[in-house]
C-alpha positions as CSV (number, residue, x, y, z in Angstrom):
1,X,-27.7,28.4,-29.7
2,X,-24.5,27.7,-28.2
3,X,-22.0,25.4,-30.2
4,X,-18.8,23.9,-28.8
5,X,-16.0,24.2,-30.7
6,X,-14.1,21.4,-28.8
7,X,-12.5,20.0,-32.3
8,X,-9.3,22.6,-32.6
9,X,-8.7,23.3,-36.0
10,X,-10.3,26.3,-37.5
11,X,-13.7,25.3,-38.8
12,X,-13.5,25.4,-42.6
13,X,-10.7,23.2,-42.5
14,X,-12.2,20.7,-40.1
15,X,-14.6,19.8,-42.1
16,X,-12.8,18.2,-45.6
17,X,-16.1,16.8,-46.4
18,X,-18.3,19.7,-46.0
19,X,-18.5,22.8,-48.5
20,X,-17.0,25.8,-46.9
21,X,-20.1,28.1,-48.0
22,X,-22.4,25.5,-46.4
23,X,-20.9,25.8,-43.0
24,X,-20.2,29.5,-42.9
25,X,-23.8,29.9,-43.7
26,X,-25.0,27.7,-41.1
27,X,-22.9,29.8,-38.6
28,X,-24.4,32.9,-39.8
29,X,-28.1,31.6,-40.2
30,X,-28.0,30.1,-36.6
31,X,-26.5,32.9,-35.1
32,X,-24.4,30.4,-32.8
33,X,-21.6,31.7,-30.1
34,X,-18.9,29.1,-30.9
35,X,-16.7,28.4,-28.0
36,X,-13.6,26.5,-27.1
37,X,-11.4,25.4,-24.1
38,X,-7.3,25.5,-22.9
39,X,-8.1,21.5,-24.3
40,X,-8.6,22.5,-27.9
41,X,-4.8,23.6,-27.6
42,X,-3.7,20.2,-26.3
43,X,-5.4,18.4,-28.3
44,X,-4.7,20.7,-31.8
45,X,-0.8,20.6,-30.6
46,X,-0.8,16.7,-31.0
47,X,-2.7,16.5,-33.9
48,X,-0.5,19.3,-36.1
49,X,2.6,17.8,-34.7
50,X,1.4,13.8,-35.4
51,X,0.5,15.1,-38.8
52,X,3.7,16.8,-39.5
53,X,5.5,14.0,-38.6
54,X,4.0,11.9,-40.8
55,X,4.7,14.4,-43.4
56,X,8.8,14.4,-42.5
57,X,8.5,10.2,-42.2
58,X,7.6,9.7,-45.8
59,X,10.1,12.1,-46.5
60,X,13.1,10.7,-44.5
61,X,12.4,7.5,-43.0
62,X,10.9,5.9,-39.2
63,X,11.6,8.4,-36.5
64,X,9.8,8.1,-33.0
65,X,7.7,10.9,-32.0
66,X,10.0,11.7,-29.1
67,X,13.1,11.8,-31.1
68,X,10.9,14.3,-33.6
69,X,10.0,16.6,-31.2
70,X,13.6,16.4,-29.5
71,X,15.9,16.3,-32.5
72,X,14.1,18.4,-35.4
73,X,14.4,21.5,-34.5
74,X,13.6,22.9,-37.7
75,X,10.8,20.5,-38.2
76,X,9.9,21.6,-34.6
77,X,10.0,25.2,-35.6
78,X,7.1,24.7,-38.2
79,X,4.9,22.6,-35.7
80,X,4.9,25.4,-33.4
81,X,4.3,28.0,-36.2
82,X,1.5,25.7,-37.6
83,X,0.0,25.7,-33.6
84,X,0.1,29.2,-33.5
85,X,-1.7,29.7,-36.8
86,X,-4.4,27.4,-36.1
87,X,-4.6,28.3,-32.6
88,X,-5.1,32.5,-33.6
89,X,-7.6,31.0,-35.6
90,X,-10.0,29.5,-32.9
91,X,-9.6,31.9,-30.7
92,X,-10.7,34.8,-33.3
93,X,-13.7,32.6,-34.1
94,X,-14.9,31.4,-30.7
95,X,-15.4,32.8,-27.2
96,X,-13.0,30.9,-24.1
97,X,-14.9,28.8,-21.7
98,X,-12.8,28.2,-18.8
99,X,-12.4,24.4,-17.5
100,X,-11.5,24.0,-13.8
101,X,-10.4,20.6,-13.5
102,X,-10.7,20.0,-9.2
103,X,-11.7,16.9,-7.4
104,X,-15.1,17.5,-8.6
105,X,-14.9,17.6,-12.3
106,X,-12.4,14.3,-12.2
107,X,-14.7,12.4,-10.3
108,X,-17.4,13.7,-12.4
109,X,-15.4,12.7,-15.6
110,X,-14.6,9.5,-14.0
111,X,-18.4,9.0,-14.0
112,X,-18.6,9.5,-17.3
113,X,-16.3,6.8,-17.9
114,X,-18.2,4.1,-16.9
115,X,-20.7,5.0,-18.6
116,X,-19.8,6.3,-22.3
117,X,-17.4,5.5,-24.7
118,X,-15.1,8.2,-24.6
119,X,-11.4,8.7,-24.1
120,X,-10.1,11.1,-21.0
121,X,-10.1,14.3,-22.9
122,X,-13.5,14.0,-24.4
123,X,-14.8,13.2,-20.9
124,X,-13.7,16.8,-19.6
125,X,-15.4,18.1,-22.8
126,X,-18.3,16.0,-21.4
127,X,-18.4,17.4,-18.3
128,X,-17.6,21.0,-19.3
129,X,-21.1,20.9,-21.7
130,X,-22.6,19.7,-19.0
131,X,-21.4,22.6,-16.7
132,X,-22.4,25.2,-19.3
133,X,-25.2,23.9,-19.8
134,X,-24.5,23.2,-23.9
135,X,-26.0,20.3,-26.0
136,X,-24.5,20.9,-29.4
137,X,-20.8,20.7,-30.3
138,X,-19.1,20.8,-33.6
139,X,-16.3,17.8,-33.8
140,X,-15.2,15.5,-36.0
141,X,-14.6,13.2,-33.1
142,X,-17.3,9.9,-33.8
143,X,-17.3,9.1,-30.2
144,X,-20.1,12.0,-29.4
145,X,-22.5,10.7,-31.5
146,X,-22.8,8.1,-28.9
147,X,-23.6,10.4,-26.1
148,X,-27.2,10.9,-25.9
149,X,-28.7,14.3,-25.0
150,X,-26.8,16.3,-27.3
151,X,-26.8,17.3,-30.7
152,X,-23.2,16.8,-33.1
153,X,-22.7,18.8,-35.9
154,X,-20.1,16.8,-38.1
155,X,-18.9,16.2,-41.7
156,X,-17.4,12.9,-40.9
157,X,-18.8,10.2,-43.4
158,X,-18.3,7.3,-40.7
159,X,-20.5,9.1,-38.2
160,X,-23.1,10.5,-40.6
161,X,-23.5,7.0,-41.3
162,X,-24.3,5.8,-38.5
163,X,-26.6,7.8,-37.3
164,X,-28.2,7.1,-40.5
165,X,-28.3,3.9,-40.1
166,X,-29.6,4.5,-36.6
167,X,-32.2,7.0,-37.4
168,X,-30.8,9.1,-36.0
169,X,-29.4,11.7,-38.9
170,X,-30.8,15.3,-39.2
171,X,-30.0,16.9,-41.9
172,X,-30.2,20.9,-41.5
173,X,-31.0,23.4,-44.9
C-alpha cells in the first residue's frame, strides 16, 4: 500500500489525537511506502510560522504576519530552524514524489475545482494521487474525506465524525 504523506509534519506529531504506538504500528504492520511532495514544504512553512506567531502574539501583542516575518529576525530564526527540523523529518520517513505543475496538471486541478471541495493546494495533491495512481493519504486536512475513491487515514475528531455519522468510518486493528 502506498500512503501519501501530503500533511507535513512528522507523523507522530500530526496526529495529537492518536497514540503514538498505535500509528507506528500501523506503519509497520501495513508495510506502507509513505511519500511526500515539494508541497508538504509550502504548506509545513506556513503552518510552523502561523503557529509561531501566534505563540510571540500572546506574548507581545497584534503584529501582522508580514511585519513578523520581516521584522523578527530572531523569531524568524526559530521558524526556519523549526522548518528544517520538521522538514528532515518527512523526508527521512517518506520517499519524494515529484509534482510537475504544466498546463496539464492546472487544467486538471482546475477540474477538480468544480467539482470537489478543496482549496488550490489540495487540488494538486488531488491530481498528483491521481497521477501515481494512490488512493490512501494520511492528513489531518477534513476536506479529503469528501473525495470519493480514496481512503483517509486521520486522527481528526471532526472528520472521524463524520464519516461516522455517514457510514462511512472504518476503523483498522
Amino acid at each position: 500500500m502506498t500512503l501519501l504523506h501530503f500533511y507535513p509534519l512528522p507523523l507522530f506529531s500530526l496526529f495529537p489525537f492518536c497514540e503514538r504506538s498505535d500509528l507506528k504500528k500501523f506503519f509497520e504492520t501495513s508495510k506502507s511506502l509513505v511519500s511526500y511532495t515539494g508541497f508538504s514544504l509550502a504548506e509545513l512553512a506556513h503552518l510552523i510560522e502561523k503557529a509561531e506567531r501566534e505563540i510571540f502574539i500572546r506574548a507581545n501583542g497584534a503584529i501582522t504576519t508580514k511585519e513578523y516575518r520581516h521584522n523578527q529576525l530572531l523569531e524568524r530564526s526559530k521558524v526556519v530552524a523549526e522548518v528544517e527540523t520538521a522538514w528532515n523529518q518527512v523526508k527521512s520517513i517518506g520517499a519524494p514524489i515529484n509534482l510537475t505543475i504544466n498546463d496539464h496538471t492546472t487544467d486538471a486541478a482546475l477540474n477538480r475545482f468544480k467539482t470537489y471541495l478543496l482549496d488550490g493546494y489540495d487540488l494538486f495533491i488531488l491530481e498528483t494521487m491521481s497521477t501515481e495512481s494512490i488512493r490512501n493519504i494520511i492528513t489531518d486536512d477534513g476536506d479529503f474525506v469528501t473525495i470519493p475513491g480514496i481512503e483517509v487515514f486521520t486522527c481528526n475528531l471532526n472528520a472521524i465524525n463524520a464519516a461516522q455519522a455517514q457510514g462511512k468510518l472504518v476503523v483498522r486493528s
